[in-house]
C-alpha positions as CSV (number, residue, x, y, z in Angstrom):
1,X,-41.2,-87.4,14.7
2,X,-40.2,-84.5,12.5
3,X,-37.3,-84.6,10.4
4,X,-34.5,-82.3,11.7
5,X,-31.9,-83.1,9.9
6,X,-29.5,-79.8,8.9
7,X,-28.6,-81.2,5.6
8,X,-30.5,-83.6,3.2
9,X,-29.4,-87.2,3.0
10,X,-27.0,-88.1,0.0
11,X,-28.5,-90.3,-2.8
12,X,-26.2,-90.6,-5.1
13,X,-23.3,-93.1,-5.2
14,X,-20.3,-90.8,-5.1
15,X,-18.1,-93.7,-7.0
16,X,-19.9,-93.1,-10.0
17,X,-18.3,-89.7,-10.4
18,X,-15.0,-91.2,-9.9
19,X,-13.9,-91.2,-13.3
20,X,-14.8,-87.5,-14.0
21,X,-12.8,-86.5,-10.9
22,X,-9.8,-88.3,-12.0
23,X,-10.1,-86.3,-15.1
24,X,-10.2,-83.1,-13.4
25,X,-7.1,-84.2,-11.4
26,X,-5.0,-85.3,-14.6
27,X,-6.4,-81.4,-16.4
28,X,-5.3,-80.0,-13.3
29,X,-1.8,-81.8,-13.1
30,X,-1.5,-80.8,-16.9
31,X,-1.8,-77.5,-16.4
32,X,0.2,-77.1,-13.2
33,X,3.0,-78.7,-15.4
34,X,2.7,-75.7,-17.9
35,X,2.2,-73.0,-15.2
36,X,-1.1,-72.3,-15.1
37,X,-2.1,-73.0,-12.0
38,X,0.2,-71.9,-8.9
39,X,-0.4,-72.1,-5.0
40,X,-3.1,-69.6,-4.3
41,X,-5.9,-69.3,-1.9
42,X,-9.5,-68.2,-2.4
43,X,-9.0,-68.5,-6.0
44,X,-12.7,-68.2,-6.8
45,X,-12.1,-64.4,-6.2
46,X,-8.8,-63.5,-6.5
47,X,-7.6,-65.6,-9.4
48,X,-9.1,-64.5,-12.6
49,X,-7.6,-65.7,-15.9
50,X,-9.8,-65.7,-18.9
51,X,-7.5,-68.0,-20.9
52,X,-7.8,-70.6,-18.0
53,X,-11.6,-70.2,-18.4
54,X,-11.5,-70.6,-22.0
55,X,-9.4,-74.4,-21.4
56,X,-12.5,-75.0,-18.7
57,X,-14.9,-74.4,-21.7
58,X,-12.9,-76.2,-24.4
59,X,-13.4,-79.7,-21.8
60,X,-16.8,-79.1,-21.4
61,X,-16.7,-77.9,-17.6
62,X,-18.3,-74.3,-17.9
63,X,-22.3,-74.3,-18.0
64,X,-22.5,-78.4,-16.9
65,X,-26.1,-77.7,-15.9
66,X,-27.2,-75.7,-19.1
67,X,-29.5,-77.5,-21.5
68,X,-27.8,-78.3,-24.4
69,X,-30.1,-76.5,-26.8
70,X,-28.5,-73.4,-25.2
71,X,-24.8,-74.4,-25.8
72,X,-24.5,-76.3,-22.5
73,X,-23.8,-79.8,-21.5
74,X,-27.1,-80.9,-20.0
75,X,-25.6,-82.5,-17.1
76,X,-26.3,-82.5,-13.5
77,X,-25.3,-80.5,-10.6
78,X,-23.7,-83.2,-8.5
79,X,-21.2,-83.8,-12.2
80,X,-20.7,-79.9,-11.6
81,X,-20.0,-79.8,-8.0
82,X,-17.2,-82.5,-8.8
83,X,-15.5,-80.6,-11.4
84,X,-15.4,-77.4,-9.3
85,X,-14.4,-79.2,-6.3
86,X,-11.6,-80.2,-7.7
87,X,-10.5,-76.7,-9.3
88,X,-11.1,-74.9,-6.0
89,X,-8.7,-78.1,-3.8
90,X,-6.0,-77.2,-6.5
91,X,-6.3,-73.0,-6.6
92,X,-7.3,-72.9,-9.9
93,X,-8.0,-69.7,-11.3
94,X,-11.9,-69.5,-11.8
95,X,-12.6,-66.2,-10.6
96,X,-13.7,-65.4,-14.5
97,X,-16.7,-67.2,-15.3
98,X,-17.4,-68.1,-11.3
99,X,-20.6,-66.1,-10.8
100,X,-21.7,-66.5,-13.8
101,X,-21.4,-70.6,-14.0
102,X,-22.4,-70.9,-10.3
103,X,-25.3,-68.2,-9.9
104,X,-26.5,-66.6,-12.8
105,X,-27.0,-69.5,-15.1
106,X,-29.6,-71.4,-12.2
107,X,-31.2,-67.9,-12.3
108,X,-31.3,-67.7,-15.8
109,X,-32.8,-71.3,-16.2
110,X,-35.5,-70.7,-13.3
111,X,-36.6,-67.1,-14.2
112,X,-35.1,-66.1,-17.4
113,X,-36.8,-65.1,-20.2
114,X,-36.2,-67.1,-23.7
115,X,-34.7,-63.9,-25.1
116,X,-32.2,-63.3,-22.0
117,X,-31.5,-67.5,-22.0
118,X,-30.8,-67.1,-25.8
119,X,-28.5,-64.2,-25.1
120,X,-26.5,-65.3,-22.3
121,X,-26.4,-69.3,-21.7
122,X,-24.7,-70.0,-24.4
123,X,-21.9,-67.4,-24.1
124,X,-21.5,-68.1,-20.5
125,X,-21.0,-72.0,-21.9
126,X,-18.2,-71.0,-24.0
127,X,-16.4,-68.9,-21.7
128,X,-16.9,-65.5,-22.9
129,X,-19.6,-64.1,-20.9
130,X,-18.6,-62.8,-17.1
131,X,-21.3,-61.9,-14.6
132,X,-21.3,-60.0,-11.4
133,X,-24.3,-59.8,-8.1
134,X,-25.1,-56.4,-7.5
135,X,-26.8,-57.2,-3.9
136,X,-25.6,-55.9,-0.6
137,X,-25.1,-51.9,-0.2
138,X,-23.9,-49.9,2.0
139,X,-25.9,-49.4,4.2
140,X,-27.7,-53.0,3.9
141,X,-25.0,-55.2,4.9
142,X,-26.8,-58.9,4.8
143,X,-30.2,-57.5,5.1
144,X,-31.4,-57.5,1.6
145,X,-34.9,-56.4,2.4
146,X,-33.6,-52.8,3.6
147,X,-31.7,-51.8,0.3
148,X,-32.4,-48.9,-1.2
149,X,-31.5,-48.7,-4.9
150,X,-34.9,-47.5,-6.6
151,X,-36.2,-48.5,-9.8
152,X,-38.8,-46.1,-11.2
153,X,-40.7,-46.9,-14.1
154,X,-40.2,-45.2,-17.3
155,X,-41.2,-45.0,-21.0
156,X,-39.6,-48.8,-22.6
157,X,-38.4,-50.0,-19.3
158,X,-36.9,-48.8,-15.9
159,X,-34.6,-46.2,-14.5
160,X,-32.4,-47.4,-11.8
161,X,-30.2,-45.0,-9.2
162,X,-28.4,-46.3,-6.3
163,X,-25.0,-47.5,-4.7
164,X,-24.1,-51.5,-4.7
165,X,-20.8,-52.8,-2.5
166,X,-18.8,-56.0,-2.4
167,X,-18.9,-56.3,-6.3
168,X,-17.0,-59.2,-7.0
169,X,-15.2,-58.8,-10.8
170,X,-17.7,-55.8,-11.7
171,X,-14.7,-53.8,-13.1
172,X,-14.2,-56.9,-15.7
173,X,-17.8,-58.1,-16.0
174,X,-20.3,-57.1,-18.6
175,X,-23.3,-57.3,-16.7
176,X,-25.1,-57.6,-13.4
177,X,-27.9,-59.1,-11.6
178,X,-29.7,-56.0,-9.6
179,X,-31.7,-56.0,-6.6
180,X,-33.8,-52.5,-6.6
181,X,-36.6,-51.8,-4.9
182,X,-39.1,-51.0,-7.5
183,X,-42.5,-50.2,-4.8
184,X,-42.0,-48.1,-1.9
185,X,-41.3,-50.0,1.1
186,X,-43.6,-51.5,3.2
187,X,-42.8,-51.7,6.6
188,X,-45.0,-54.7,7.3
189,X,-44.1,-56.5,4.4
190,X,-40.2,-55.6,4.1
191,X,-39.5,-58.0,1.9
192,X,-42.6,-57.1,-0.9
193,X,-41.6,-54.6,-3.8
194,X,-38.0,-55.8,-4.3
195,X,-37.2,-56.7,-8.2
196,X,-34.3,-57.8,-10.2
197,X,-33.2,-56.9,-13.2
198,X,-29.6,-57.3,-15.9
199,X,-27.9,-54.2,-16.1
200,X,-25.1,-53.6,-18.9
201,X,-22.3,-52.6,-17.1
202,X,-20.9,-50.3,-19.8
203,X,-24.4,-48.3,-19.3
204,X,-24.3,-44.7,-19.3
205,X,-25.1,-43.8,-15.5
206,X,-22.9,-46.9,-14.1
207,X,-19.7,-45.8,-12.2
208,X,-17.7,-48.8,-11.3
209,X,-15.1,-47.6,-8.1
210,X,-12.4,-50.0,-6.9
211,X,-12.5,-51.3,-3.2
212,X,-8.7,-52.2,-2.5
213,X,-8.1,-54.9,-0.1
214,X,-5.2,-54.5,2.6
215,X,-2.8,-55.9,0.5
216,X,-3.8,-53.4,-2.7
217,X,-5.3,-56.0,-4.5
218,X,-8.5,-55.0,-6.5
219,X,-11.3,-57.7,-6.6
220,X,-14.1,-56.0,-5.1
221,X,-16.1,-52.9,-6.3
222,X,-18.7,-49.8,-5.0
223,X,-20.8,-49.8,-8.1
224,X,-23.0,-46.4,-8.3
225,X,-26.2,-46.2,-10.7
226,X,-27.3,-42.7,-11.7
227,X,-30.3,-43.0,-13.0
228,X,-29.0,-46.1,-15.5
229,X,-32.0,-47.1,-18.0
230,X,-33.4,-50.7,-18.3
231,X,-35.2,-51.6,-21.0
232,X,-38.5,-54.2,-20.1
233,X,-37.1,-57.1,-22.0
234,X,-33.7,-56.9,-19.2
235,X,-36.1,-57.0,-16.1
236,X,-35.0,-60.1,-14.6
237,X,-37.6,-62.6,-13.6
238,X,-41.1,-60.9,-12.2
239,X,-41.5,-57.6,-10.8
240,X,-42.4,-57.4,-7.0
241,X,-40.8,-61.1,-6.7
242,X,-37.5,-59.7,-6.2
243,X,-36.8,-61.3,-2.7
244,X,-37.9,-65.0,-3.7
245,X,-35.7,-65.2,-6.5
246,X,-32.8,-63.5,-4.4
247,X,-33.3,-66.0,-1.7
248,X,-33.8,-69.4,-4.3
249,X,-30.1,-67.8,-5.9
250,X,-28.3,-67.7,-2.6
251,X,-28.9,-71.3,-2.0
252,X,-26.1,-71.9,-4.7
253,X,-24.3,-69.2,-3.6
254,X,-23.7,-70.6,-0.5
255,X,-23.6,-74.3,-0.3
256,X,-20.7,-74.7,-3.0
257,X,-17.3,-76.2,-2.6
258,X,-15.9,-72.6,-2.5
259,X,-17.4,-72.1,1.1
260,X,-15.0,-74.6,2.6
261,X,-11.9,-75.1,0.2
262,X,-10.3,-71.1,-0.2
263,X,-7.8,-72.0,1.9
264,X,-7.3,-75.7,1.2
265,X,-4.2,-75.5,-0.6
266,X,-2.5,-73.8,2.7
267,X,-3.5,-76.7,3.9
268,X,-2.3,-79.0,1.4
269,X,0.9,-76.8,1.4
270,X,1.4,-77.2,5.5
271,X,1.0,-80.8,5.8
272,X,3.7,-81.2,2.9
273,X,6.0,-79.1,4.7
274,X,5.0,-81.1,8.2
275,X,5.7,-84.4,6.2
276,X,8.7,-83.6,5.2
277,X,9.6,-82.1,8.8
278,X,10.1,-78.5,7.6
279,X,6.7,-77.5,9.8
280,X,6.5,-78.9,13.6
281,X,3.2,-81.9,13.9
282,X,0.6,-80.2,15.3
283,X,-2.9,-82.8,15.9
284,X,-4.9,-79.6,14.6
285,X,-3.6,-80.3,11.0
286,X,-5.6,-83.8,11.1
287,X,-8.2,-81.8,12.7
288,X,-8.7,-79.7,9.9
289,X,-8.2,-82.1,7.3
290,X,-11.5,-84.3,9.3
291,X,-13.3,-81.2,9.3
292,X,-13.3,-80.4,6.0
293,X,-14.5,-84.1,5.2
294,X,-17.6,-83.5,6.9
295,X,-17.7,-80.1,5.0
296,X,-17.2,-82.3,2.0
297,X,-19.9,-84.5,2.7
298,X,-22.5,-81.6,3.8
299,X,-21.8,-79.9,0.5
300,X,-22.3,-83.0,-1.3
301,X,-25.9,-83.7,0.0
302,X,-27.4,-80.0,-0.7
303,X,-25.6,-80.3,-4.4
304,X,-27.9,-83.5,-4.8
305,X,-30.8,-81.8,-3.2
306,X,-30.2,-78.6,-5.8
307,X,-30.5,-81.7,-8.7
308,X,-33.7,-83.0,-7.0
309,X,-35.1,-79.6,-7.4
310,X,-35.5,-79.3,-3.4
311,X,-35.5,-76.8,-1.0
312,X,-31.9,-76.1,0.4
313,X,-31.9,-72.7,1.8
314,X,-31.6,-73.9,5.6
315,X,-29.0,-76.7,4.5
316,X,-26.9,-74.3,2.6
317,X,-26.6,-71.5,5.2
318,X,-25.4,-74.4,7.5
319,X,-22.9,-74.8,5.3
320,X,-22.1,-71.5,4.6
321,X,-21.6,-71.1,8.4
322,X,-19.6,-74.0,9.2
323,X,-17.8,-73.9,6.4
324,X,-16.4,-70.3,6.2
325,X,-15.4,-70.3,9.9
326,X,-13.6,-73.6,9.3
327,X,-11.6,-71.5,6.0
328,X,-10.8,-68.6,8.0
329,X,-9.6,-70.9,11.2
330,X,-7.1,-72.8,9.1
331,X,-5.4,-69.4,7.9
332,X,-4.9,-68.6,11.7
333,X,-3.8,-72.1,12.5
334,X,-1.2,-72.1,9.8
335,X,0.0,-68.5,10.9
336,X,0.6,-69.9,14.6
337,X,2.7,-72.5,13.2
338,X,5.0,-70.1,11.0
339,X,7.5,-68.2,14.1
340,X,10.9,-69.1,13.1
341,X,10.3,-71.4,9.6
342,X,13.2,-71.7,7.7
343,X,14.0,-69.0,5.3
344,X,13.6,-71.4,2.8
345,X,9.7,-71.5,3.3
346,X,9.0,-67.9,2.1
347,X,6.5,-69.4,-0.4
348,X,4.6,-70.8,2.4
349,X,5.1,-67.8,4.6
350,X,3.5,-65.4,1.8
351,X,0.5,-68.0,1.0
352,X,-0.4,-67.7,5.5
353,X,0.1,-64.1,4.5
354,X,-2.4,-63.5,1.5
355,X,-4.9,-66.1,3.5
356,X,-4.9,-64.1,6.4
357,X,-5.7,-61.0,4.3
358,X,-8.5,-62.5,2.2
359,X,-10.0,-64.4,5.7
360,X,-12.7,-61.1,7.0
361,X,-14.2,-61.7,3.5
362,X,-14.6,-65.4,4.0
363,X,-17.8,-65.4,6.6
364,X,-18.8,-62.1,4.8
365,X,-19.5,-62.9,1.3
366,X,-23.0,-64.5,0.7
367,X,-24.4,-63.0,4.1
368,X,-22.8,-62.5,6.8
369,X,-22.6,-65.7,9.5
370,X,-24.2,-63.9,12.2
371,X,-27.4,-63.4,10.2
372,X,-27.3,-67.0,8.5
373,X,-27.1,-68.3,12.3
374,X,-30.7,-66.7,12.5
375,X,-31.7,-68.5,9.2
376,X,-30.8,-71.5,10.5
377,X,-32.4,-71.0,13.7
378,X,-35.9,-69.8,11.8
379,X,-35.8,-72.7,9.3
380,X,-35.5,-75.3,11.9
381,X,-38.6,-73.7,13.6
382,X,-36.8,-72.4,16.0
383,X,-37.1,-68.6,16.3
């Protein structure tokens, strides 16, 4: 009988990493104490604090994964996924170094060259190196395979023109991973003559452009390329192999801990409150608190799979689905429970608020659930 399992089985002995975790918890504890770390949500996007990232580097908790002979730690992705777990249950603020620790350093091991690993592993290690994704555009939503940014060979390298959206941090990064299409498109073969490359974001031609959120915030960013030159040694993997390297990236993307825990500490925050009788019982607070167990669990197994080297693209969008939906449902859970709190909850009352404003981005970012629903489907062998 086939296997059709949606996630892959867990190997590893989660006690083993119980003495890490503990040391997260007391780092996290230590730094609440002093202020550094608040009640937020979605932290991974909205709370970025370079100094915070530089304590992460100082323990050894930014680039886990990178070999040591490129100023990492050499240790494994499950060790990782602990350590970020952890950050993300509390609201840390990791919105600095996130891409870059989560995304780019994977891509930068699988398909870097040894000049580009030399350049950016071990800055990204210390805390001083801040990517961004320069993938979906306007016009592209989740379907990668229809963008349009053009790269056109030139003398020395490539010349680049075209609009990327949903640029997490690009106004603060200095560089980003580009999808272009660098062969006219072929209509059978949509997915054929996509390539990436590192652009400098301080390039002549780049125009970074703020996308405000309904509460003013600034996270997000229209990036515009005019005609921005790439030298050869910044092309970014193989040319023409674009899509498989896009598609190997997003299975970090979107299995992580951040897919299910951006509203967490609303959670945390409401079953205080209910405990100490502030907030009505509702059973949909234990509810939530099961679910995101599971979530837990799921996440778990495709951060071992990712250390086994196997495929995880079907697992992670399962995930991705589940666990986004589940984020943005506690935000309106909590909200239905907030008519007539006591005035003395206004903290509470303006974490619901900033949850309910960040929860449209939550099944958006890292492809949108409605098309992951038809990854799922195809991976199973079912469409």
């Amino acid at each position: 009988m086939p296997d059709l399992r949606l996630v892959p089985p867990i190997t590893d002995d989660p006690a083993q990493f119980e003495p890490l975790r503990s040391e997260v918890r007391a780092f996290v504890a230590e730094q609440r104490a002093a202020g550094h770390i608040g009640r937020e949500v979605d932290t991974w996007l909205t709370g970025w604090d370079e100094d915070f990232t530089q304590a992460l580097a100082q323990r050894g908790w930014l680039g886990m994964t990178v070999p040591v002979e490129y100023g990492g730690r050499g240790r494994g992705h499950v060790e990782r996924f602990v350590v970020t777990e952890e950050l993300l249950a509390a609201g840390a603020p990791v919105a600095a170094h996130w891409i870059a620790d989560r995304q780019v350093v994977p891509s930068l091991l699988n398909y870097g060259t040894e000049q580009q690993k030399q350049r950016y592993l071990p800055r990204i290690a210390d805390g001083t190196c801040f990517f961004a994704i320069g993938m979906s555009e306007p016009d592209s939503g989740s379907d990668l395979a229809s963008v349009r940014t053009r790269a056109t060979r030139v003398d020395g390298g490539w010349s680049l023109s075209g609009t990327k959206v949903w640029t997490s941090g690009a106004h603060r990064a200095e560089a980003f991973i580009c999808l272009a299409r660098s062969q006219a498109l072929d209509t059978a073969h949509r997915h054929a003559g996509l390539s990436q490359f590192i652009v400098d974001l301080d390039s002549t031609g780049v125009d970074v452009r703020p996308i405000r959120s309904m509460d003013g915030r600034h996270h997000f960013n229209e990036v515009i390329l005019d005609n921005v030159f790439v030298p050869d040694e910044m092309v970014f993997g193989t040319i023409g192999d674009g899509w498989t390297q896009v598609t190997s990236e997003l299975a970090f993307e979107r299995s992580g801990p951040e897919r299910f825990l951006s509203t967490l500490p609303l959670l945390a925050e409401t079953a205080e409150q209910t405990r100490a009788h502030m907030i009505p019982h509702h059973p949909d607070l234990g509810r939530y608190v099961a679910r995101l167990a599971g979530l837990h669990q799921m996440s778990t197994a495709v951060a071992g799979a990712l250390a086994r080297h196997e495929s995880a693209d079907t697992a992670a969008a399962v995930v991705k689905v589940l666990g986004t939906s589940t984020e943005g449902n506690i935000a309106a859970f909590v909200d239905t429970l907030s008519d007539g709190l006591d005035p003395a909850l206004a903290e509470h009352t303006r974490l619901t608020r900033t949850a309910l404003v960040q929860r449209p981005g939550f099944t958006l970012r890292g492809g949108t659930n409605e098309v992951l629903r038809g990854v799922i489907a195809r991976g199973l062998g079912l469409r």
